[in-house]
Backbone as CSV, one residue per row, in Angstrom:
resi,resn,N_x,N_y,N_z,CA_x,CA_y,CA_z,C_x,C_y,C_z
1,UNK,82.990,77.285,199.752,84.337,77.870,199.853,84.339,79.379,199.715
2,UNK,83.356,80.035,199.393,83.432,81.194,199.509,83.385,81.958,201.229
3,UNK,84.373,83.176,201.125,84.578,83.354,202.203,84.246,84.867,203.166
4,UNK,82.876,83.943,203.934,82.104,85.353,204.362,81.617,84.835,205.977
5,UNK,82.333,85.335,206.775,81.780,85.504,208.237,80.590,85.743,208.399
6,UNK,79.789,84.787,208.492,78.810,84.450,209.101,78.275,84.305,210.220
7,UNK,77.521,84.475,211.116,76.813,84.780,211.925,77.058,82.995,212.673
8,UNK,77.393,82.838,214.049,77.182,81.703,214.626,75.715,80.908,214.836
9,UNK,75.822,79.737,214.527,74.174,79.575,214.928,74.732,78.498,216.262
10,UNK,73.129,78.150,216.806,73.475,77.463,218.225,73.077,76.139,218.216
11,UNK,72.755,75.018,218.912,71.953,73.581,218.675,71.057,73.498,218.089
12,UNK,70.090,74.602,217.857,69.114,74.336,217.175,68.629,75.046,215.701
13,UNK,70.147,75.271,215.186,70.714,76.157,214.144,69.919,77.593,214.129
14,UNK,69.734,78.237,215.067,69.410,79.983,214.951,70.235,80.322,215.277
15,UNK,70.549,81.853,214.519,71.889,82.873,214.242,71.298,84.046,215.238
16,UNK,70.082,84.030,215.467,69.558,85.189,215.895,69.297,84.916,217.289
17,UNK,69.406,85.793,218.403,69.189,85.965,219.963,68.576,86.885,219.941
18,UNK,67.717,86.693,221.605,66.933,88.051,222.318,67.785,87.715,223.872
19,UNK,67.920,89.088,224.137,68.177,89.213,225.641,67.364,90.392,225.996
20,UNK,66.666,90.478,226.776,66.052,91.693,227.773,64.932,92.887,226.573
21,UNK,64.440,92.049,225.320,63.948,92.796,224.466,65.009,92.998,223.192
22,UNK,66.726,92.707,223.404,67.136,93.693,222.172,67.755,91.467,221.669
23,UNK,67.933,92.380,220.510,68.475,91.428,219.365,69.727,91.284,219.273
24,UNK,70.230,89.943,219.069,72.265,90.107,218.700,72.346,88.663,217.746
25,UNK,73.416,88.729,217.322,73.731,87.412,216.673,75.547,87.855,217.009
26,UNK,76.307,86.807,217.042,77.755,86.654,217.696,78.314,85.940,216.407
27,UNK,80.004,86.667,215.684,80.361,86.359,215.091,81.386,85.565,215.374
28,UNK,82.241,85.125,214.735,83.817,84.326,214.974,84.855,85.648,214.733
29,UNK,85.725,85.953,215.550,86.511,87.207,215.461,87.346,86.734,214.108
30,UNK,87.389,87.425,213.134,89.069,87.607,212.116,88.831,89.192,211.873
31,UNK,90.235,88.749,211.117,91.613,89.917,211.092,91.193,90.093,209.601
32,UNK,91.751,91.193,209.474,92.726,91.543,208.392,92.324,93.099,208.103
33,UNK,92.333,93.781,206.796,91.717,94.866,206.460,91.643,95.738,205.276
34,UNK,91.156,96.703,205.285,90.295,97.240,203.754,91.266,96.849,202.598
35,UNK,90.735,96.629,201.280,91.573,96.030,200.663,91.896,97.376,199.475
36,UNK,93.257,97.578,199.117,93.587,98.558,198.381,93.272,98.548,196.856
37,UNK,92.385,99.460,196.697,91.575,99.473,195.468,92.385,99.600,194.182
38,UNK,93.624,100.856,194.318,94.488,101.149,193.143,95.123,100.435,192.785
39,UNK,94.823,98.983,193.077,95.576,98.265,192.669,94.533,96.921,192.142
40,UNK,94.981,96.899,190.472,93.741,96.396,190.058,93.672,94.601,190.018
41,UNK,94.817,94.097,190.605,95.247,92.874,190.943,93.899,92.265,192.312
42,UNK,93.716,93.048,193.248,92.442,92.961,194.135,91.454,93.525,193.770
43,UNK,90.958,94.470,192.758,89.938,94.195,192.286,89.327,93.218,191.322
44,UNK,90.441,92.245,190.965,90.179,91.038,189.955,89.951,90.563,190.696
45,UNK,90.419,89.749,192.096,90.081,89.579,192.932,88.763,89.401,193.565
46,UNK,88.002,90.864,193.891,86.883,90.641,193.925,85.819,90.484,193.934
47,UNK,86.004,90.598,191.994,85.085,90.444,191.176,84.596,89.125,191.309
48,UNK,85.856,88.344,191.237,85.688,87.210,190.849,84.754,86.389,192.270
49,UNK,85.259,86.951,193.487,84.636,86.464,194.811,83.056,87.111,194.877
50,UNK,82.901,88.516,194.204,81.300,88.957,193.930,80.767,87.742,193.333
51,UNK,81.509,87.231,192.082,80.687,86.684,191.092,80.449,84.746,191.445
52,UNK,80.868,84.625,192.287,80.565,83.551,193.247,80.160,83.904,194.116
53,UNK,79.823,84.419,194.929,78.583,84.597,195.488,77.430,84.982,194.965
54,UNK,77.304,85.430,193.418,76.040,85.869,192.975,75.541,85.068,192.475
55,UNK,76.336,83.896,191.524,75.982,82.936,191.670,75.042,82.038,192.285
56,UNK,75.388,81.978,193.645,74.660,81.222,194.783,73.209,82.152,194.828
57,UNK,73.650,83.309,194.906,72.608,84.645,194.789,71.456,83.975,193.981
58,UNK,71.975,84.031,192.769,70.494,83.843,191.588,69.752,82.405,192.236
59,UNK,70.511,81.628,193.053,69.332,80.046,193.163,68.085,80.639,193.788
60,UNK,67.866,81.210,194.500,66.562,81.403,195.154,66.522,82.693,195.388
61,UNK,65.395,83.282,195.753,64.786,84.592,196.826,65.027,84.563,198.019
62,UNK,65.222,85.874,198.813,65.320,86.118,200.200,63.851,85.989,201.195
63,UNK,63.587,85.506,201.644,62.061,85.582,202.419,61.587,86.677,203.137
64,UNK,62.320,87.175,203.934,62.613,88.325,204.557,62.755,89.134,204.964
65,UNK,63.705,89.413,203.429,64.366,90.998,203.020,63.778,91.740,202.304
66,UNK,64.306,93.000,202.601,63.643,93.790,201.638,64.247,93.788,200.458
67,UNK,63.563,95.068,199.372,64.639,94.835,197.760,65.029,96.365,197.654
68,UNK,65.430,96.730,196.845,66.179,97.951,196.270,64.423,98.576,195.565
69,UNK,64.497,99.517,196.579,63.344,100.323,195.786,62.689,101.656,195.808
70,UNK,62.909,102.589,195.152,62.958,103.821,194.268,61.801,105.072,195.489
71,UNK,60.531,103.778,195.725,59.186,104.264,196.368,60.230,104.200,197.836
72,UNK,60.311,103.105,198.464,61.090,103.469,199.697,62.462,104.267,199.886
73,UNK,63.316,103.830,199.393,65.064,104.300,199.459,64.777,106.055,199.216
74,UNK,63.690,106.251,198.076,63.941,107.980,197.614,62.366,108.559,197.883
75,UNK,61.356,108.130,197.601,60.119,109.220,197.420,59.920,108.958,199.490
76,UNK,59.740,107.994,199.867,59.320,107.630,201.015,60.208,108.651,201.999
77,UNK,61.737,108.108,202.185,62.575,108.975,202.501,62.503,110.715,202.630
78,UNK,62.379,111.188,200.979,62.115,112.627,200.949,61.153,112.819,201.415
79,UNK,59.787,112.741,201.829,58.825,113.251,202.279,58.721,113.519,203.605
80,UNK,59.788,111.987,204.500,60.248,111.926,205.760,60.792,113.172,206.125
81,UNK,62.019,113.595,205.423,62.818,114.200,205.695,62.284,115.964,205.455
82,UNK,61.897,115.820,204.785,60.766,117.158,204.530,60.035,117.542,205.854
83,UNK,59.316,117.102,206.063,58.219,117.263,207.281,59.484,117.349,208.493
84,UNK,59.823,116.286,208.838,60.203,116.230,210.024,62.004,116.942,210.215
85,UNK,62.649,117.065,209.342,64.047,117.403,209.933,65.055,118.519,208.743
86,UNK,64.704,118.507,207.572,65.163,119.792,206.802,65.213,121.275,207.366
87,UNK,65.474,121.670,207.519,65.527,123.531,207.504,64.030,124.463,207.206
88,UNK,63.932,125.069,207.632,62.651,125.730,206.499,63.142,126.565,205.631
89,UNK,64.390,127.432,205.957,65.174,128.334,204.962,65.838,127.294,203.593
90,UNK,66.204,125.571,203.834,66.447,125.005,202.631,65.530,124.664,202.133
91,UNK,63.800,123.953,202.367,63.218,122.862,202.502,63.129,122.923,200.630
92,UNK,62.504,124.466,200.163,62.235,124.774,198.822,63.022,124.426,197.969
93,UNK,64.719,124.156,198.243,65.611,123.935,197.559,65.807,122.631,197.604
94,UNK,65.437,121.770,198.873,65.313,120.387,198.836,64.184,119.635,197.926
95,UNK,62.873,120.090,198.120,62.092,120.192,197.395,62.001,119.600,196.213
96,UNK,62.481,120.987,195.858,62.532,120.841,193.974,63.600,119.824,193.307
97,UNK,64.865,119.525,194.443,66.224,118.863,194.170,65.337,117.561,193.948
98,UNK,64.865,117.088,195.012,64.835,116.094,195.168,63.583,115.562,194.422
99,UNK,62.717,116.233,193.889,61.600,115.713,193.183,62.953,115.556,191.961
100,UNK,63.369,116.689,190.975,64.113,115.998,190.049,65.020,115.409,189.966
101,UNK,65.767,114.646,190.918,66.378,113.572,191.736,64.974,112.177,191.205
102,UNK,64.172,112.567,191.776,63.242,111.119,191.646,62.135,110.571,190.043
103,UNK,62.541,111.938,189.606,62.614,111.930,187.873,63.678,111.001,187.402
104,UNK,64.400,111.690,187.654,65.768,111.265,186.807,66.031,109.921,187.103
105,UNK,66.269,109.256,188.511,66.087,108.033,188.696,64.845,107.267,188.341
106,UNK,63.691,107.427,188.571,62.516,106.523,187.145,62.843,106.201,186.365
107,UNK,63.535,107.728,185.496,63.730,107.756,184.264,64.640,106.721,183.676
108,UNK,66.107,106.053,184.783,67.081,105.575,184.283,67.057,104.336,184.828
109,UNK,66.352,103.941,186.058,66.510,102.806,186.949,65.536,102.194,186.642
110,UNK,65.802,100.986,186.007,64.160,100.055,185.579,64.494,98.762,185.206
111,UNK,64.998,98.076,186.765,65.436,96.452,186.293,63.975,95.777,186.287
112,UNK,64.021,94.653,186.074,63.046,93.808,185.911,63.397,93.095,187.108
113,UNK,61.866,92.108,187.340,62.024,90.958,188.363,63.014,90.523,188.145
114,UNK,63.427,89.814,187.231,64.615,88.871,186.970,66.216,89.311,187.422
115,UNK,66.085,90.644,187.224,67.453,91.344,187.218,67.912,91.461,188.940
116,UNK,66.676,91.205,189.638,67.009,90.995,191.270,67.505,90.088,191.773
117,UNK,68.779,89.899,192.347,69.265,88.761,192.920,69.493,89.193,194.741
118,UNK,69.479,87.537,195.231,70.318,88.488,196.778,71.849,88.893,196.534
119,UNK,71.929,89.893,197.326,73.399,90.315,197.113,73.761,91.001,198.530
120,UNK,74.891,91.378,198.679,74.871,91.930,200.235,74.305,92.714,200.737
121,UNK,74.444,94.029,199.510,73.930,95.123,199.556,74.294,96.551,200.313
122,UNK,75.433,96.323,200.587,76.477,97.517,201.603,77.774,97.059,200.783
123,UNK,78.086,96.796,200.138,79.692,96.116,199.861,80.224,97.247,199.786
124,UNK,80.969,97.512,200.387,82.307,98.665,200.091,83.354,98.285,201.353
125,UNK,84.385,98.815,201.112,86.075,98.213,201.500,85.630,98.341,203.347
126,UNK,84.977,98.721,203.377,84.728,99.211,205.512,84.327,97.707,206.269
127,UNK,83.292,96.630,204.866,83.253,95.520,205.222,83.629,94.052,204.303
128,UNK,85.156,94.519,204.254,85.596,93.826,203.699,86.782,93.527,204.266
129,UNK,87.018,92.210,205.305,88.155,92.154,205.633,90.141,91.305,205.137
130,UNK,90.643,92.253,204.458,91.355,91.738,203.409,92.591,91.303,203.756
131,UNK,92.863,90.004,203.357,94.283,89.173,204.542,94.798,88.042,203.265
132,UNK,95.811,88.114,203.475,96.497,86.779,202.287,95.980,86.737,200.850
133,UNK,95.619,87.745,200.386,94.778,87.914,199.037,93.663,87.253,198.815
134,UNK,93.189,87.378,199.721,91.301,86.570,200.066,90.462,87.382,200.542
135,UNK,89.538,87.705,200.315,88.392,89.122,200.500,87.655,88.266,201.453
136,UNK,87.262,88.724,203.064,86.659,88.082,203.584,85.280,89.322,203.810
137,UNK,83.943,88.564,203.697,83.280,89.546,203.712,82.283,89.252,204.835
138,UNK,81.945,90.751,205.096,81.174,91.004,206.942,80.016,91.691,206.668
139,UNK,79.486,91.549,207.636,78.575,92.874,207.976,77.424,92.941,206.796
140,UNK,76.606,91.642,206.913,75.694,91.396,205.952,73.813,91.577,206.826
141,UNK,73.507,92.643,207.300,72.708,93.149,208.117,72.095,93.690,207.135
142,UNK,72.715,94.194,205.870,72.016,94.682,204.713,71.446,94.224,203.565
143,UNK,71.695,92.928,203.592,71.507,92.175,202.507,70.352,92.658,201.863
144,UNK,70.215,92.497,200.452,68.605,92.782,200.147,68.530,91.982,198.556
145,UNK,67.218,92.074,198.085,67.204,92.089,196.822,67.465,93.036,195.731
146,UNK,68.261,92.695,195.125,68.643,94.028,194.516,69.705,93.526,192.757
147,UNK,69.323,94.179,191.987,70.576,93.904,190.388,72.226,93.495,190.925
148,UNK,73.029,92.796,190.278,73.745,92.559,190.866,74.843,93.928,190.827
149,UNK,74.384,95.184,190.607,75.289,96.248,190.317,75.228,96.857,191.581
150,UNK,74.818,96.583,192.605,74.461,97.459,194.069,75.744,96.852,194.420
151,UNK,76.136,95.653,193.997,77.536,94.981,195.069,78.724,95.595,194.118
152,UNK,78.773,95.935,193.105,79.943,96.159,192.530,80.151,98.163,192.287
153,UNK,78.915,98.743,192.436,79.634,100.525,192.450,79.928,101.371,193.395
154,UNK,79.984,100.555,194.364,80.558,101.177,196.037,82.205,101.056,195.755
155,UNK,83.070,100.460,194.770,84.481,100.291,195.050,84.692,101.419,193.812
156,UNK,84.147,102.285,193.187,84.454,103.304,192.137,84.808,103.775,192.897
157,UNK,86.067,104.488,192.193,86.424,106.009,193.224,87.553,106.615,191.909
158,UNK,87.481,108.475,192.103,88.442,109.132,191.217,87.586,109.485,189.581
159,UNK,88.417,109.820,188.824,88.216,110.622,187.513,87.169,109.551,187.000
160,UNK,86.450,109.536,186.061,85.403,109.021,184.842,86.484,107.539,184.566
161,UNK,87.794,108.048,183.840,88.515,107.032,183.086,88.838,106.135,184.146
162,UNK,89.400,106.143,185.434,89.602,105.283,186.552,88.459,104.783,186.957
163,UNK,87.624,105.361,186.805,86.233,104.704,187.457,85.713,103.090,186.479
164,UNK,86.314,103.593,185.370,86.028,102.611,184.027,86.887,101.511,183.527
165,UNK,88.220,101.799,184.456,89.342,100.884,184.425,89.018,100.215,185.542
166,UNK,88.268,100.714,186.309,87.943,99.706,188.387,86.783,98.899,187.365
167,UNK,85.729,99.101,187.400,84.838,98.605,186.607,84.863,97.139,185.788
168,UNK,85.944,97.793,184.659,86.289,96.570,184.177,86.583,95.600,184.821
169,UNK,87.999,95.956,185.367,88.646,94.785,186.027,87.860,94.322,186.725
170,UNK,86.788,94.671,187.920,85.571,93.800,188.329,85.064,92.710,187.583
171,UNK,84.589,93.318,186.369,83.268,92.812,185.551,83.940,91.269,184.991
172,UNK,85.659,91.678,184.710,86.508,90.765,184.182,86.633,89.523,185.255
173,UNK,86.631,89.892,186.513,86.999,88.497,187.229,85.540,88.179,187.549
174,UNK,84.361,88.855,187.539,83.474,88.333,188.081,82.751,87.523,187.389
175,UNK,82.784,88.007,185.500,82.146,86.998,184.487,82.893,85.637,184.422
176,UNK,83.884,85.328,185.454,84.368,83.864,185.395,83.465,83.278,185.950
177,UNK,82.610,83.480,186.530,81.913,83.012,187.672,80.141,83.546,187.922
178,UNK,80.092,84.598,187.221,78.518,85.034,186.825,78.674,85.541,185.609
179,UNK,77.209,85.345,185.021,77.138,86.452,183.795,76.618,87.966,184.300
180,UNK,77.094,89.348,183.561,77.063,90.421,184.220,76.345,91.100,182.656
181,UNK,74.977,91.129,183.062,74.150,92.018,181.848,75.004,93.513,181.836
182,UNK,75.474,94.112,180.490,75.889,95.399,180.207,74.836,96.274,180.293
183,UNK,73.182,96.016,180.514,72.656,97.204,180.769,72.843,97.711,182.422
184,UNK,72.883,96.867,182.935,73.697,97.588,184.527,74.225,98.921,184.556
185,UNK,75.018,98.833,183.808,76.014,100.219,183.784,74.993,101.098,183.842
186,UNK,73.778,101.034,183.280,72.993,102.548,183.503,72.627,103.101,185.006
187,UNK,72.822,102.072,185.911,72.440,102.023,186.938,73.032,102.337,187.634
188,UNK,74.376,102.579,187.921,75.124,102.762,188.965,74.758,104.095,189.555
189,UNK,74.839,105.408,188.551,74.340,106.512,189.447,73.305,106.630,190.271
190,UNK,71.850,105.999,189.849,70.583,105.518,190.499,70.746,105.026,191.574
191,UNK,71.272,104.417,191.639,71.331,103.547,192.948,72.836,104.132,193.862
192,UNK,73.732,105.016,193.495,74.515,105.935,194.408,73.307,106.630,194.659
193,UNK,72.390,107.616,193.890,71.149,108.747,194.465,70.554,108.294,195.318
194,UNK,70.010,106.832,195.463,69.135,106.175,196.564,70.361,106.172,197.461
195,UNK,71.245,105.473,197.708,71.870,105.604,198.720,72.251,106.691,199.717
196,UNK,72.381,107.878,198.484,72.472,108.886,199.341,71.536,109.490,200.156
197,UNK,70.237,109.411,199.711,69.140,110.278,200.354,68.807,108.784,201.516
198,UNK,68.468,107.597,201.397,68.463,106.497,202.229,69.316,106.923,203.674
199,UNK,71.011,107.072,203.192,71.741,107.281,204.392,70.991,108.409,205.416
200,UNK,70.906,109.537,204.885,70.374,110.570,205.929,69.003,110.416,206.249
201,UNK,68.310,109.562,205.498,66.809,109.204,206.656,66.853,107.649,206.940
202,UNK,68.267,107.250,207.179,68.182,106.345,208.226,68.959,106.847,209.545
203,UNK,69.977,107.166,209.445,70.037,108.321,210.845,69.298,109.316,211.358
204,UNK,68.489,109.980,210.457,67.404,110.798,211.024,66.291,110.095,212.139
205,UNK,66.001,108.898,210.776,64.703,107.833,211.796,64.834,107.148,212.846
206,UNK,66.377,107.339,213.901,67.394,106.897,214.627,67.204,108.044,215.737
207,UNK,66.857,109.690,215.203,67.685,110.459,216.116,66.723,110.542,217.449
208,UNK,65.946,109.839,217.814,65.678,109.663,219.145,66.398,108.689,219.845
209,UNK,67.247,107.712,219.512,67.965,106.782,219.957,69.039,107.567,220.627
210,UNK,69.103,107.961,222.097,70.226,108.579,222.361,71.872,108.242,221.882
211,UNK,72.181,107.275,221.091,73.130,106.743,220.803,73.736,107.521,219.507
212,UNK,72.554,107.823,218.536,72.715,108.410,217.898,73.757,109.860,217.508
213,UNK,72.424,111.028,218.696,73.339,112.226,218.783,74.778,112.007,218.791
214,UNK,75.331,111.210,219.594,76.406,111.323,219.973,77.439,110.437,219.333
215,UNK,76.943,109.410,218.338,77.703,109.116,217.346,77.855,109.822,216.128
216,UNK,76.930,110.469,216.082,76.786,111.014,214.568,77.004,113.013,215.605
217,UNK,77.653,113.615,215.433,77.682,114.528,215.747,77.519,115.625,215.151
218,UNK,78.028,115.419,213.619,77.982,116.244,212.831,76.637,116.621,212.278
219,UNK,75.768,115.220,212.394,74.159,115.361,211.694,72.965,116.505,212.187
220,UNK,72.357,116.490,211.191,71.288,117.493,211.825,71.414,118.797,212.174
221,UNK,72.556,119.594,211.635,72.915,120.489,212.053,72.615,121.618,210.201
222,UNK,72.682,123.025,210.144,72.222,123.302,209.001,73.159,123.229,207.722
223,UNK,74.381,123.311,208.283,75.955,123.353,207.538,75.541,121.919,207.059
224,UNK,74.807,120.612,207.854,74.999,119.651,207.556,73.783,119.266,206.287
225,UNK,72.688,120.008,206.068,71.857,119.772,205.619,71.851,120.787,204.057
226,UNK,73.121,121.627,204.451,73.566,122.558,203.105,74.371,121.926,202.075
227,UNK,75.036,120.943,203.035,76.042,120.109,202.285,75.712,119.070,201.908
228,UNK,74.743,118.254,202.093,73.871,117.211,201.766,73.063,118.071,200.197
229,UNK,72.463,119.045,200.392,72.079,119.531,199.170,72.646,119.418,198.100
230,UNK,73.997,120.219,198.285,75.251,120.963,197.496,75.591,119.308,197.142
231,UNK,75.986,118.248,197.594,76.012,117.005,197.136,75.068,116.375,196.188
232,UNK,73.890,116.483,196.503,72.612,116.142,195.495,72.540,116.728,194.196
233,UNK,73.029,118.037,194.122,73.235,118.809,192.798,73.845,118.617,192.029
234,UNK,75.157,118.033,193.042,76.556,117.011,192.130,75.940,116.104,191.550
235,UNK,74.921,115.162,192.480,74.565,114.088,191.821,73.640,113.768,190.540
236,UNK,72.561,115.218,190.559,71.683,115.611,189.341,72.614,115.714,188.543
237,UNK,73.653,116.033,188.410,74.302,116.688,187.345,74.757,115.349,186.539
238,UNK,75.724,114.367,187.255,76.241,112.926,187.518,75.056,111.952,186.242
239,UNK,74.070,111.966,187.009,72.902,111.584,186.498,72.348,111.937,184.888
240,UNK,73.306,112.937,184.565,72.673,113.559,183.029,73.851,112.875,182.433
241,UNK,75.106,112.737,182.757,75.906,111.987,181.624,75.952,110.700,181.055
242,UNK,76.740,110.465,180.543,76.536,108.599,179.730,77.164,107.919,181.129
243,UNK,76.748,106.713,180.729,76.811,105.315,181.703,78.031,105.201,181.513
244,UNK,79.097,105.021,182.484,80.322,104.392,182.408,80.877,103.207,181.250
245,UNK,81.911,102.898,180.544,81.591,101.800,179.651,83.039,100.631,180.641
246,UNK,82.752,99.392,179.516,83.687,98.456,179.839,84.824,98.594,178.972
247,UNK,85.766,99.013,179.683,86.998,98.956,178.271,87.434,97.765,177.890
């Protein structure tokens, strides 16, 4: 009963197609849309729909997939992005950012095997389609192994104290339905830092795909690679304060 658009399979239950070399899988069309966060009635909501699906999450491993990890998402990434597509007038300032970027995350990010479950692993409101007070969820291309805190700190948004009132109310509908370890909370910035440096060397590792340039327009440009910095600095900084709590 949980409710997540899934991928069609065919007679011989595969979700996955080839035509002419490329790959597709075909969904069932629904409606609805992003679900309004300031309002903490849908984030009880879907906590409680995280925490049934994580549930199902903890029975087994993904075969697969990949997991949430520090060597790929950040050291692998920066070195990419170094060589091949930074500035040479920033690279020194990237550099140094980003080595203590990959300090600081060591330093704070350290689940155990156990603490890995499958989880979607993209969750935020863009794939979440929201209709009759039921969170329908999409766009699971990302799935991975990962703590169950990768699905729940994409819906933070605003001041420290709001961030800690969203939080709760999550943690509140989702422990109906999973248990949610309190060392998590250390994690959320860690795993925003991987995301961030991840996003720009996965469009980078793209930009021969002519599809690219021209979706992403803004990328690759130096304004764009100043502001990606000037963001990372936010995030070092982010990274030195206390862990969000549960009120």
């Amino acid at each position: 009963d949980i409710s997540v658009v899934a991928p069609m399979v065919d007679d011989k239950g595969c979700s996955l197609h080839e035509f002419q070399g490329f790959l597709f899988a075909l969904f069932v069309r629904r409606g609805g849309y992003p679900p309004e966060l300031d309002n903490l009635d849908n984030l009880l909501v879907l906590g409680r729909t995280l925490g049934r699906i994580h549930s199902v999450g903890k029975a087994s491993r993904f075969e697969h997939r990949q997991r949430i990890c520090v060597q790929r998402m950040l050291a692998d990434n920066r070195e990419f992005l170094l060589q091949e597509f930074i500035p040479a007038e920033l690279r020194p300032a990237y550099e140094t950012l980003t080595a203590d970027l990959l300090k600081a995350v060591l330093d704070t990010y350290t689940p155990a095997a156990e603490d890995e479950i499958r989880v979607h692993g993209d969750c935020h409101v863009g794939n979440i389609l929201w209709r009759d007070d039921v969170a329908h969820f999409v766009d699971l291309d990302d799935c991975v192994m990962a703590p169950a805190m990768q699905d729940l700190w994409m819906f933070l948004n605003g001041e420290r104290h709001d961030r800690e009132i969203q939080l709760s109310e999550l943690i509140e509908g989702y422990s109906e339905f999973c248990d949610f370890d309190p060392r998590q909370l250390r994690w959320v910035e860690p795993l925003r830092t991987l995301r961030l440096i991840n996003y720009a060397a996965w469009v980078a590792r793209r930009w021969e795909d002519p599809a690219f340039p021209r979706s992403f327009t803004w990328f690759n440009t130096e304004r764009y690679w100043a502001e990606h910095i000037l963001e990372l600095r936010e995030q070092l900084a982010t990274l030195q304060e206390e862990p969000l709590r549960l009120l």
